[in-house]
N, C-alpha and C positions, 0 to 999 in steps of 0.2 A: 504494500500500500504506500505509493507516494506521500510523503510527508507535509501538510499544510499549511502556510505560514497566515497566523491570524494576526490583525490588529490589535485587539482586545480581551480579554478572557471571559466577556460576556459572547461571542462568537464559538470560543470552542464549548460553551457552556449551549446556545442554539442548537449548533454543530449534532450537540449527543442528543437533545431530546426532542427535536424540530422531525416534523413527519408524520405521516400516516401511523405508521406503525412501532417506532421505538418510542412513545409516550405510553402506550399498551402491553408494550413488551417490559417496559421495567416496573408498570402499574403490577400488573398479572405478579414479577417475580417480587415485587415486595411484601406481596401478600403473603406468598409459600415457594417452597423448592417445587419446580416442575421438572419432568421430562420431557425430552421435544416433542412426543406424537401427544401428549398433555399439554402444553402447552400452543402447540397447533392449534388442536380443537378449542382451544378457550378465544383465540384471539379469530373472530369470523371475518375470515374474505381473506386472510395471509398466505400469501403462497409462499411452497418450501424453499425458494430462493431469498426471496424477502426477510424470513425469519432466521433463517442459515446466515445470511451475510448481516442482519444485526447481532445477533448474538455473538457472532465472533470479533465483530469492529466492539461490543459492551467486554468481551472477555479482555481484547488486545487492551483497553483502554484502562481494566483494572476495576469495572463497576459491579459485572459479574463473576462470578465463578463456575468452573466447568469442571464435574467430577464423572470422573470413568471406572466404572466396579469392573473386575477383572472377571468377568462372568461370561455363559455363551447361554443367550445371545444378551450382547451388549447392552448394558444397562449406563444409562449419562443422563446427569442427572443439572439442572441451569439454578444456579440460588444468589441471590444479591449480596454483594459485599459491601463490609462498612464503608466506603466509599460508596455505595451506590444506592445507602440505604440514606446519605443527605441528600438528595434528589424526595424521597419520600414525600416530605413539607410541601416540598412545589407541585409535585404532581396532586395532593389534596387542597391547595389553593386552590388550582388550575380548576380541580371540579367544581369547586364551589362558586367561582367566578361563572363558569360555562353555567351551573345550574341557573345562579342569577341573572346572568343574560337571557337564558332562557325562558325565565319566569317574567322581565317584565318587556321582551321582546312577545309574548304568548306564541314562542315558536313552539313548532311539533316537531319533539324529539325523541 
């Protein structure tokens, strides 16, 4: 992965949680350890490329952890690290914020 040079360290803070899908993906693991085909199904409309190339840009980055049981057939298991557990705050802001938007926009969510 080419290396990205940011301005600011609110960018590489965007960077990690900007997206369809990794604000989901690190919601889902803050709550509990997943498996990947567990984790799949929780997150609807993800495809396995999508979720495969998050999880490894959140592993490389040091947010999550990725354990591998020496077992047949393979057992890997995705669970949030204390770095990736100070993201937690923001992503339950974030709800509450979209909640209230929603409430006094009277959108259908």
């Amino acid at each position: 992965m080419d290396k990205i040079e940011y301005e600011c360290p609110f960018e590489i803070a965007l960077e990690l949680v900007s997206g369809k899908w990794k604000g989901l993906i690190l919601w889902n693991l803050s709550e509990k350890v997943y498996r990947y085909s567990d984790l799949k199904r929780e997150i609807n409309g993800i495809t396995q490329k999508m979720l495969t190339q998050n999880l490894r840009l959140f592993e490389q980055k040091g947010i999550i952890s990725r354990k591998v049981y020496p077992q047949i057939p393979p057992k890997v298991e995705y669970s949030i690290t204390k770095l990736g557990k100070k993201v937690q705050p923001i992503l339950y802001m974030l709800q509450e914020w979209g909640r209230e938007i929603a409430s006094t926009n009277d959108a259908k969510y």
